[in-house]
VOBA-1610 file (N, C-alpha, C; in pm, whole numbers, padded with zeros to 5 digits, always signed):
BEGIN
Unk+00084-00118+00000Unk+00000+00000+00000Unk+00089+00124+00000Unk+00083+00202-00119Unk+00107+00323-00109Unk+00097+00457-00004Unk+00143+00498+00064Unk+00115+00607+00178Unk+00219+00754+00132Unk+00158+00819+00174Unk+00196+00942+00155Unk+00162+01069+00308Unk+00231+01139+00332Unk+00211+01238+00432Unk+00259+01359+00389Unk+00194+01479+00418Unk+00193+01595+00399Unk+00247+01628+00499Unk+00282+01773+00500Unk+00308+01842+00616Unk+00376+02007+00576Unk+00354+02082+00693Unk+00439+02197+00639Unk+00340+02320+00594Unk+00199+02306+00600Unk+00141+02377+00534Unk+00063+02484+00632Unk+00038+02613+00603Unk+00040+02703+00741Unk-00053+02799+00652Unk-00042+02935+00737Unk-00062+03062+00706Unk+00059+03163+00701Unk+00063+03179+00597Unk+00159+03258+00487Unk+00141+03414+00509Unk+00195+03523+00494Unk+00154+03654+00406Unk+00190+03683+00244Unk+00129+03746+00157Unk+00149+03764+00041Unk+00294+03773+00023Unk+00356+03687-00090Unk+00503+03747-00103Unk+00620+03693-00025Unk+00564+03619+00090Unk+00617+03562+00179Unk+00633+03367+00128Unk+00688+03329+00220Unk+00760+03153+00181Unk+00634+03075+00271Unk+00710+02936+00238Unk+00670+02819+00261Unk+00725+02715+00206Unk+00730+02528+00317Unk+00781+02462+00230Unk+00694+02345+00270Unk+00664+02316+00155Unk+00531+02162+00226Unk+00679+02017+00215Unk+00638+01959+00258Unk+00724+01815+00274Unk+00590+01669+00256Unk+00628+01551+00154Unk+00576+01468+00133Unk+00669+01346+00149Unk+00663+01282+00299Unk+00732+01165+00337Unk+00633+01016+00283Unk+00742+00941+00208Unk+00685+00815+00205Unk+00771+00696+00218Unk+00745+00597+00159Unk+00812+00436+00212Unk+00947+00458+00111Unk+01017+00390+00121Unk+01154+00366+00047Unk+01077+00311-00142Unk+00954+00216-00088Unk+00979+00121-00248Unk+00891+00310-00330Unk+00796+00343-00277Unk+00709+00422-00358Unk+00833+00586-00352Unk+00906+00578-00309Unk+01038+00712-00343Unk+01086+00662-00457Unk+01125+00548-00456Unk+01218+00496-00536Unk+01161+00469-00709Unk+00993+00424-00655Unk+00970+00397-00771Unk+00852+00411-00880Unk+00815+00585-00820Unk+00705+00630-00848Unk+00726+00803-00868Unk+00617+00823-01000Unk+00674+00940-00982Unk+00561+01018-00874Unk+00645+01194-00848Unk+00551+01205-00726Unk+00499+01330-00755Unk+00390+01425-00784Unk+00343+01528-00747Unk+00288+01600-00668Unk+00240+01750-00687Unk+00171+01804-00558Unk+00089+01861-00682Unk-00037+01844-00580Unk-00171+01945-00626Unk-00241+01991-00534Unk-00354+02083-00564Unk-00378+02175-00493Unk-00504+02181-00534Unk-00621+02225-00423Unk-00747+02273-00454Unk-00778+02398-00338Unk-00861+02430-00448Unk-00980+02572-00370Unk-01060+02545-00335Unk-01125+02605-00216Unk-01294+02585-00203Unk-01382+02587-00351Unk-01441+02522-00357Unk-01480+02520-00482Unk-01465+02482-00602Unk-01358+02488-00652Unk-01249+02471-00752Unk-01210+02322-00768Unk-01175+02256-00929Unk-01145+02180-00901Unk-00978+02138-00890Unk-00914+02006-00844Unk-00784+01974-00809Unk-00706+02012-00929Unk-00598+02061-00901Unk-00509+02093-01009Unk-00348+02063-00981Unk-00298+02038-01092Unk-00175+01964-01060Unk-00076+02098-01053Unk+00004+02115-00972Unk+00117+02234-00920Unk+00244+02157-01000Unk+00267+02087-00943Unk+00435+02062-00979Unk+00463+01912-00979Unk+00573+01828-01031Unk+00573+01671-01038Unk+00682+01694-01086Unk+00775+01559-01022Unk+00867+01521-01062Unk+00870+01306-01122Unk+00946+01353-01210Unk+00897+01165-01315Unk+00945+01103-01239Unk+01047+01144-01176Unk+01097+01005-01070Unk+01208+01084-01000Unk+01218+01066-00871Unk+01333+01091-00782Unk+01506+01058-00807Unk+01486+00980-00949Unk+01655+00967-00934Unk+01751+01086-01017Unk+01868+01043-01077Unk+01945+01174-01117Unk+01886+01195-01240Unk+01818+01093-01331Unk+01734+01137-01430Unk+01582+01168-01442Unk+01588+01226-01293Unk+01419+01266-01291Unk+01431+01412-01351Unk+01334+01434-01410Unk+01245+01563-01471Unk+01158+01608-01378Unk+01164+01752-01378Unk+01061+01845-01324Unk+00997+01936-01392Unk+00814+01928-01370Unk+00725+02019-01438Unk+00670+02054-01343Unk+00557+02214-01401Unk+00542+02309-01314Unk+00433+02378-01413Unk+00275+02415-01291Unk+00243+02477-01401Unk+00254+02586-01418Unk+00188+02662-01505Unk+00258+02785-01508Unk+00219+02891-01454Unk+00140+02903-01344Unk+00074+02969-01255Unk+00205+02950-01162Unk+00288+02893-01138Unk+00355+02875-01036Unk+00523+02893-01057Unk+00521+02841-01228Unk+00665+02868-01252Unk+00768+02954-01208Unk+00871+02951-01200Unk+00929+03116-01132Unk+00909+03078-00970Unk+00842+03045-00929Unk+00840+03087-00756Unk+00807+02938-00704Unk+00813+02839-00735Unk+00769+02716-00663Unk+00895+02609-00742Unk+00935+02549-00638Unk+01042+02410-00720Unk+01001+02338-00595Unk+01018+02219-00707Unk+00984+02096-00611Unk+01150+02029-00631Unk+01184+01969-00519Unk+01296+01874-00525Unk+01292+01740-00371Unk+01369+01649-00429Unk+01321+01549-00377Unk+01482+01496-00255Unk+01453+01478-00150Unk+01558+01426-00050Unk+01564+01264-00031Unk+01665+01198-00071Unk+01658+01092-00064Unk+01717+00968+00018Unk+01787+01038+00110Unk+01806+01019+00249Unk+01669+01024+00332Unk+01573+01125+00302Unk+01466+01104+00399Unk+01336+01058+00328Unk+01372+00995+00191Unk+01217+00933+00134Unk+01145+01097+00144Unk+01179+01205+00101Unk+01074+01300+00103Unk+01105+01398+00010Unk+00977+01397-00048Unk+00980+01512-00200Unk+00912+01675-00120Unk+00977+01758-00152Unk+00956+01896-00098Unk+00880+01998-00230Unk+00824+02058-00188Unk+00736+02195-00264Unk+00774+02297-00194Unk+00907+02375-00259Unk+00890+02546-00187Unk+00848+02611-00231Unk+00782+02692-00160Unk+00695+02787-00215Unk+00755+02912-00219Unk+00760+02974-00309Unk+00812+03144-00257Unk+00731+03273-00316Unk+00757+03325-00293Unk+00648+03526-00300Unk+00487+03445-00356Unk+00465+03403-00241Unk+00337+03314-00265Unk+00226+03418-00290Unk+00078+03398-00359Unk+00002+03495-00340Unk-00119+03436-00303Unk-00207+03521-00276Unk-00365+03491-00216Unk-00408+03385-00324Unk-00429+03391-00454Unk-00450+03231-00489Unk-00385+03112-00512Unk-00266+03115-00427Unk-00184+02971-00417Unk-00239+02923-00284Unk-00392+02998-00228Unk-00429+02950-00122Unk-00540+02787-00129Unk-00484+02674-00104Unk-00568+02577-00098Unk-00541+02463-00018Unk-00557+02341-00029Unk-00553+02256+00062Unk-00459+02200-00050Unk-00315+02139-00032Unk-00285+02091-00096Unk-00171+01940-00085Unk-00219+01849-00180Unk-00203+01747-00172Unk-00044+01613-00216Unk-00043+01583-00178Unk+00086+01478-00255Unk+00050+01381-00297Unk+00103+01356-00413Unk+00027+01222-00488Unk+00124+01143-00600Unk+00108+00988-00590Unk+00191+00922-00637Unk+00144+00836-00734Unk+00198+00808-00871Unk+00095+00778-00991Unk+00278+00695-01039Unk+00223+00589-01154Unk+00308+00552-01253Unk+00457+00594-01267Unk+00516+00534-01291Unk+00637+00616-01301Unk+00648+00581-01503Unk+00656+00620-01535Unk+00667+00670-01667Unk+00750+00781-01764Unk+00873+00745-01769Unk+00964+00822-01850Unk+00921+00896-01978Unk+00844+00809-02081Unk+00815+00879-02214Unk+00672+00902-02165Unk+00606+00953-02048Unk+00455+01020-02077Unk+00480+01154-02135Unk+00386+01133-02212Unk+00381+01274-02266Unk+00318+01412-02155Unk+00430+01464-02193Unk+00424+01593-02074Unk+00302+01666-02009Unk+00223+01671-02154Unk+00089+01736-02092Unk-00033+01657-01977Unk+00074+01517-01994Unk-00041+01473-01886Unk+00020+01444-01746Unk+00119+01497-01717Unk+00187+01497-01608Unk+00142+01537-01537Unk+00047+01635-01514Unk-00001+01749-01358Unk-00135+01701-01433Unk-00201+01594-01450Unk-00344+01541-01420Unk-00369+01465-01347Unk-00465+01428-01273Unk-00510+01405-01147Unk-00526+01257-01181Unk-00549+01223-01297Unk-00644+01109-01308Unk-00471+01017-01323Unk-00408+01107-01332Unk-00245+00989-01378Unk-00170+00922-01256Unk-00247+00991-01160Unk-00174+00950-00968Unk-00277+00859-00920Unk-00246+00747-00842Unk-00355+00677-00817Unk-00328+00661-00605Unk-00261+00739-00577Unk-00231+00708-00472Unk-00220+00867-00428Unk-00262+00917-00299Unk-00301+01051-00265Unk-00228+01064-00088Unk-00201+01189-00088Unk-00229+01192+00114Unk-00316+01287+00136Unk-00356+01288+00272Unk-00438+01335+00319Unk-00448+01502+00299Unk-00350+01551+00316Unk-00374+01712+00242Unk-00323+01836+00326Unk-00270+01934+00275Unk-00225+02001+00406Unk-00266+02143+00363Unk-00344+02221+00492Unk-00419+02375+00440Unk-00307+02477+00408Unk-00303+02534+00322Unk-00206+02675+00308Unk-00288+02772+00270Unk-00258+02890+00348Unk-00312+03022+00340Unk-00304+03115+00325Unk-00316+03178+00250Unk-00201+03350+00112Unk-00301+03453+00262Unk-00219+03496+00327Unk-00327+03598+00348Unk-00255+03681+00419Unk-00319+03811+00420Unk-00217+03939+00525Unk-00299+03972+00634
//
């Protein structure tokens, strides 16, 4: 069974940081790729950032609401993929999630930050843009 944990996720001010952390087991670091997404009240889930796989030939995407101010990178001493956030704004405010799908080298890119490509989720952690 796949597991995933969030953490890290707070109340922010505009412009200001943050860094979420997604700890998991050794086999699903090793052998899955991992993203973060994010939802609004309301709104539906949207994929932020993913990396194809944690090793030295992993790739990183980003969408582009976020490009410029968010990198994800992955620690592999502690099984944990990180999302920093930086000069965050009032709508990078959501509950947001870590999620672990296929590992797949030749997917085609555009389906990388879709929801339906992760089949394994954590529970979710609140972040809040606000002054």
């Amino acid at each position: 069974e796949v597991q995933l944990v969030e953490s890290g996720g707070g109340l922010v001010q505009p412009g200001g940081s943050l860094r979420l952390s997604c700890t998991t087991s050794r086999s699903t670091f090793d052998n899955y790729a991992i993203a973060w997404f994010r939802q609004a009240p309301g709104k539906e889930r949207e994929g932020v950032s993913c990396l194809s796989n944690t090793g030295w030939d992993g790739s990183t995407f980003y969408a582009d609401s976020v490009k410029g101010r968010f990198t994800i990178a992955s620690d592999n001493a502690k099984n944990t993929v990180y999302l920093e956030m930086n000069n965050v704004k009032p709508e990078d405010t959501g509950v947001y999630y870590c999620a672990a799908g296929a590992r797949d080298d030749h997917k085609k890119d555009s389906r990388r930050l879709l929801p339906e490509e992760y089949g394994s989720w954590g529970q979710g952690t609140q972040v809040t843009v606000s002054s």
